[in-house]
N, C-alpha and C positions, 0 to 999 in steps of 0.2 A: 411870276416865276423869276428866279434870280440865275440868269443863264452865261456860262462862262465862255468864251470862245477862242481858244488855243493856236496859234498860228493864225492867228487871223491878219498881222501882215500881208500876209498874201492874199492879192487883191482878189483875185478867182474864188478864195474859201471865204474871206471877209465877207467881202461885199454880196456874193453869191447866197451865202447862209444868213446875210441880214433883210436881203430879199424876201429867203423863205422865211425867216420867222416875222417880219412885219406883213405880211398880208394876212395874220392868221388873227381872227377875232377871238378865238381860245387861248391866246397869250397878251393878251391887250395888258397895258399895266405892267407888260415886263421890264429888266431890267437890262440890259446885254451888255457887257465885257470883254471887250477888246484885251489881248494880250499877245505879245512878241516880242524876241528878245531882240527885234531890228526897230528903234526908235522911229526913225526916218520912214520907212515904210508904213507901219501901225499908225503914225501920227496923217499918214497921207490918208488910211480909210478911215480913222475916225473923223478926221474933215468931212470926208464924203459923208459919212455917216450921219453927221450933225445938221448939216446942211440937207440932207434928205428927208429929216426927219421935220425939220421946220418948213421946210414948203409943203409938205403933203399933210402936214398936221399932223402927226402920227404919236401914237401914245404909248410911247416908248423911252427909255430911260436909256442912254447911250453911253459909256464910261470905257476909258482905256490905262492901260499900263503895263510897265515894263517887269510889274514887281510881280510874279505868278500866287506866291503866298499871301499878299496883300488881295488880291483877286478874287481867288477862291473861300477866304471867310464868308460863311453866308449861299455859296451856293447851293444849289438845288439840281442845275444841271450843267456838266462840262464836255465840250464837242475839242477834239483835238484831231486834228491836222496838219501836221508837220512834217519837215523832210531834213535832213541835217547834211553842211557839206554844201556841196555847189552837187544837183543832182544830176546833170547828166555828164559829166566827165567822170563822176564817182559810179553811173551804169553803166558810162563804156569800159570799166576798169573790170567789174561786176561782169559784162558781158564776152569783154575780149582775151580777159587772162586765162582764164580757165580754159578758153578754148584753145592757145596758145599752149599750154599742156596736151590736150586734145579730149578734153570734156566735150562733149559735143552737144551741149546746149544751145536751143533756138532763140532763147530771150534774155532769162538771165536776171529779171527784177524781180519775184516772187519766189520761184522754185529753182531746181537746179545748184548748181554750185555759187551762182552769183545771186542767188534768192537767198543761202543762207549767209554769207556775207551782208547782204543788205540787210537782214535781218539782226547781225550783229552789231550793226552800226546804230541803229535804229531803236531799235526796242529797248537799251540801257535808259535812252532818254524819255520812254516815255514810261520806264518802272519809274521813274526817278520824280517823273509828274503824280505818278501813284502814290508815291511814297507822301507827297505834298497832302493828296486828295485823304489819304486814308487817315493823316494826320488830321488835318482841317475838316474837313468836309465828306469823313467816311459815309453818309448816306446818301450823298449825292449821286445821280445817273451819270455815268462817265461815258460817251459815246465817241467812237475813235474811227476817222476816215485814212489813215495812214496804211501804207504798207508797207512789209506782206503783212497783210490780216490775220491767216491763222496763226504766223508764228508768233506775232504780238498780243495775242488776245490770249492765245496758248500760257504763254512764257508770265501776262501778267496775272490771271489768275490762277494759276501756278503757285504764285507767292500772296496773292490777295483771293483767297475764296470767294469770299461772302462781300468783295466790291462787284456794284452792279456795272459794270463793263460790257458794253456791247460793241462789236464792229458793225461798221458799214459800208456798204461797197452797192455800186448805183448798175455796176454789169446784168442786172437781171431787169433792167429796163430794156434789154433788147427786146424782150420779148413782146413788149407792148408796141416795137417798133416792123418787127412780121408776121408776127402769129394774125393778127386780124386780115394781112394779107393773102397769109397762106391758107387760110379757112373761113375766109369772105365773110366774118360776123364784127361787129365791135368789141375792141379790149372790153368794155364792159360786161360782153355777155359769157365772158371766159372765166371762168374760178381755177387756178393755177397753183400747184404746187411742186417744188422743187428744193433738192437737197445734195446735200455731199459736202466739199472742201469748200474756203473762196475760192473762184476764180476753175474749181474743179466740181464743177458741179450740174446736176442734169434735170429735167423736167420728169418727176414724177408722177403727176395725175394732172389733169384736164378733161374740163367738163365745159356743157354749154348749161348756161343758167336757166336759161329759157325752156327747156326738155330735159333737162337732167341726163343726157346721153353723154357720153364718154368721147371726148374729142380725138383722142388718144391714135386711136385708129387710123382718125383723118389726117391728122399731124403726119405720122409715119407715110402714109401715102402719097400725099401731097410736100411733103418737105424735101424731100429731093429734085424735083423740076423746080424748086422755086429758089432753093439754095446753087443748083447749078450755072442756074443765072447771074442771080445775086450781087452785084459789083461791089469788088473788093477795094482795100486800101490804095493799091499802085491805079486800080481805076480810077480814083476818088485823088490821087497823088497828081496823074496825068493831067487829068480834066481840070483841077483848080488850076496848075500851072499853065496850062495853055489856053485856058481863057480868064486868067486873074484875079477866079470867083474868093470869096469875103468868106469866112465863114467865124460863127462866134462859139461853138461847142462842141465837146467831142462828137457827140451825139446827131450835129447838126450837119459835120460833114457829110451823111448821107442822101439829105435831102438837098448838098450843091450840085445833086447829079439832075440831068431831065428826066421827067418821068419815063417809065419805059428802058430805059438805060439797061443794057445789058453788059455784063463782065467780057471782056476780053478773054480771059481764062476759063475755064469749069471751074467754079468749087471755090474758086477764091478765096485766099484767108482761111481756108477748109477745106483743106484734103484729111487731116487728124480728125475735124469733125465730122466728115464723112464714115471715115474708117468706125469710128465707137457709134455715129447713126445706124450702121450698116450692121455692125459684131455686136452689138450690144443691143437694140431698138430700143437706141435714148438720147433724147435728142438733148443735148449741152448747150450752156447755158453761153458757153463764150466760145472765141474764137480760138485760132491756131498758138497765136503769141502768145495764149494762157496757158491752155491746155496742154499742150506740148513741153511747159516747164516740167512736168512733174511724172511723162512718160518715157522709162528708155528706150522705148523704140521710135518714137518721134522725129527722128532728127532724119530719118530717113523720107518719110512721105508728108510735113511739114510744108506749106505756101512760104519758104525763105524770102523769098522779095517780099511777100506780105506782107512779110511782119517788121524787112527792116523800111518798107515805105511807112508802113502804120508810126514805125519811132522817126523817121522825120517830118511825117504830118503831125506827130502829136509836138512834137519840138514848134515846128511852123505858126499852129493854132494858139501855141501859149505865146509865141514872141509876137502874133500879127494883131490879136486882140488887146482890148481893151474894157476890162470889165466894170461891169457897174450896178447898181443894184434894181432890182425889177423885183415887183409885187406877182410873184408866182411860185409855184413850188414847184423845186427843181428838183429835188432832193427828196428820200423818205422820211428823213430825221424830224420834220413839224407833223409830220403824221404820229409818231411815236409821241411825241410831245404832248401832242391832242389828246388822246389816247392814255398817257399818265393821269393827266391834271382832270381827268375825268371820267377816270377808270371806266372806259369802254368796253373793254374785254376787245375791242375789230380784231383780226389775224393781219400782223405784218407781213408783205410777203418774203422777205429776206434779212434776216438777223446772224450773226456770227456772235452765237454763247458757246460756253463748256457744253459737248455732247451730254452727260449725265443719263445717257440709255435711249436717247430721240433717234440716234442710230445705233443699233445693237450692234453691230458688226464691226462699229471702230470703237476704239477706247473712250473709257468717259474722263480721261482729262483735255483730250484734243477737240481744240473751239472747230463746229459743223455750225455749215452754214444752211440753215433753215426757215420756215416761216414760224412764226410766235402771236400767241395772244396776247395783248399788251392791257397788264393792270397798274394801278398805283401800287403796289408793291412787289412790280415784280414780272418776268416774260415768262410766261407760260409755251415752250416748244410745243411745235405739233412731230408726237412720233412719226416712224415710216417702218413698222413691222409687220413683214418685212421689207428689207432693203435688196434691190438687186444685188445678187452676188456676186454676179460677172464685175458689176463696176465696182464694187465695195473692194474686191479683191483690188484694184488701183488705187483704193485709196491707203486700203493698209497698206499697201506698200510707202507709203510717203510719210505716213505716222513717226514711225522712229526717227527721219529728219526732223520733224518737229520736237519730239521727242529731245533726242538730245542738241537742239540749237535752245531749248527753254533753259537747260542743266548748262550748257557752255554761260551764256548770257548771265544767268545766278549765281553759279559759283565761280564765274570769270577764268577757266579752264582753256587755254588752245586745247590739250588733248581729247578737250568735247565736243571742239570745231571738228579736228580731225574725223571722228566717230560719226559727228552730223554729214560728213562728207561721204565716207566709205559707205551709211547707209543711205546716202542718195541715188535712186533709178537710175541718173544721167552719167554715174560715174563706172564706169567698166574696168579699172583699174588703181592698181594701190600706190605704184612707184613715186608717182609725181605730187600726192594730195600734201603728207608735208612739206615739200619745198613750194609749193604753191599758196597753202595756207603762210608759210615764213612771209614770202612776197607779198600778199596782203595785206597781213599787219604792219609791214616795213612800208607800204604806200600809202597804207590810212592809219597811219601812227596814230591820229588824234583822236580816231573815234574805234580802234581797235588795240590800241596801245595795254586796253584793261586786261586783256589774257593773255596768261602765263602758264 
């Protein structure tokens, strides 16, 4: 397979995604392609790369360049990863201006007023990779880690129907990291199903494999003593600081705790996921910093510390690491992979395509985030008819932001920022959204400078 790899400068998506794809004997004989537009960078993981590949013997083909059109001739499949700008003083800009208006946004990087901003900045450059793909390589798998997810998956098939574009996003691996605890069986013996937005999304069926009985029940019952506990970010913030603990992955933070380790707080990181556990009986896929982008009532019973320990451990984790490549799968994207080149038919647990009616109750142009059956030609959603209504009614409410931040981004319009604004949850008022949208664009001139 002739596999492209998009932003792979960055040593974390490089090197981390050359990991998973070399310990897979279902890609053996591949070819992988390094591209980024940071020479110096690219040139440092293709070193690694080279050299990883000759001590371990591995049978794999390793190539890099700066040239993306040169790249993609020939490929089969493209993985893009990218962030544009220097990212986190472009999310505290994202996260602190608007509130300086008085948006009253908890995060700021997906949803919200600073979610569609970053979505402006963002998603031109990776139509602009489309534009490349659909020229070169229109039948290639194009699979995209960047965020925000839905508004970019949204916006590029939008303009490219029938490119095979899928998002990925790795937040529904929490579940394989409590669900086993909270109902004493192996991730194994669970079949899992879960649906809605990214990042706004809930667990719709569970089962135990073993008896065919509905776990469902047991989750609702047991999930609240076990989340109550639960140690959150600022536990996990404390604790590494004051005893100097190492850690190498998002994911890993949670086991620098000892076992047994109880929260300082209740609910940690989840008093929002509490509220829709409790009003809804459905238990979400992600935490407070997610969830709460895309509620307007959020901001009121939201874990705030939480969420801003969570954005200086996640700052911490990316400056104190040093990543490198390991023969394991981190990631679901060599599963999907598998699964083409060998038309499996497996069920993915979590894909981000165009709804096209998998959720009736939101529109079929807005990308849901779903499980799929994966063929050589193509994802097969799995419906969910029906869909709860109570939460579906939260999601349409965020559609029309998507909605119109696809239409600003295409037809390069301020006046569709604007609209993407006024139909945003988190915004309560109209006075300030233009002179706030002006500010903006006057501050990220280079990558919002395109609407007029």
């Amino acid at each position: 397979m002739n596999i492209v790899l998009i932003g792979a400068g960055s040593a974390q998506f490089g090197l981390g995604t050359l990991g998973d794809l070399m310990q897979s004997s279902v890609l053996v004989g591949s070819t992988i392609t390094l591209v980024d537009i940071n020479e110096e960078a690219l040139l440092n993981v293709h070193n690694k790369a080279l050299a990883f590949v000759k001590e371990n013997n591995l049978p794999f083909t390793i190539a890099a360049t700066t040239n993306r059109t040169e790249a993609l001739r020939g490929a089969e499949a493209v993985v893009i990863s990218i962030e544009v700008g220097k990212r986190f003083p472009l999310w505290d800009e994202d996260w602190s201006l608007p509130q300086q208006y008085g948006f009253k946004q908890v995060y700021g990087e997906n949803g919200g007023p600073g979610g569609v901003f970053h979505s402006l900045r963002i998603t031109p450059v990776i139509v602009e990779i489309c534009d490349d793909i659909a020229d070169i390589c229109p039948d290639a798998w194009v699979f995209c880690y960047s965020n925000p997810m839905t508004a970019i998956v949204t916006t590029v098939l939008r303009k490219y129907p029938k490119l095979k574009f899928v998002g990925m996003c790795h937040e529904i691996a929490s579940l394989e990291r409590y669900l086993p605890s909270i109902l004493e069986t192996p991730f194994s013996n669970l079949q899992l199903r879960s649906g809605g937005l990214n990042h706004f999304s809930v667990l719709l069926e569970a089962t135990y494999r073993d008896s065919g009985k509905d776990a469902y029940p047991d989750i609702l019952a047991k999930a609240p003593a076990f989340f109550e506990k639960e140690p959150g970010y600022s536990d996990i913030l404390s604790y590494i600081r004051e005893h100097n603990v190492m850690f190498t992955t998002e994911g890993s933070t949670h086991r620098s705790l000892p076992k047994g380790y109880i929260s300082k707080k209740p609910w940690a990181d989840r008093t929002l996921f509490k509220e829709i556990l409790e009003r809804y009986h459905l238990l979400p896929i992600t935490v407070d910093s997610h969830l709460g982008e895309y509620v307007g009532w959020a901001h009121e019973i939201a874990d705030h510390k939480g969420i801003k320990d969570f954005y200086t451990l996640y700052q911490m984790m990316l400056s104190r690491t040093e990543p490198s490549i390991e023969l394991e799968v981190k990631e679901r994207l060599v599963y999907i992979l598998e699964g083409i080149v060998q038309n499996s038919g497996y069920e993915e647990i979590a894909v981000n395509i165009r709804n096209d009616g998998y959720i009736k109750e939101l529109p079929n142009w807005v990308a849901v985030e779903i499980p799929a059956k994966v063929y050589t030609d193509g994802l097969e959603g799995i419906t969910f008819d029906p869909y709860p209504k109570g939460f579906a009614a939260l999601l349409r409410n965020y559609c029309g932001v998507y909605d119109m931040t696809a239409e600003a981004v295409l037809a390069k319009k301020k006046e569709y920022v604007i609209q993407a604004l006024l139909a945003n949850p988190v915004v309560h008022e109209t006075k300030h959204v233009p002179e706030l949208v002006d500010l903006m664009i006057e501050r990220q001139q280079r990558w919002l400078g395109y609407l007029k």
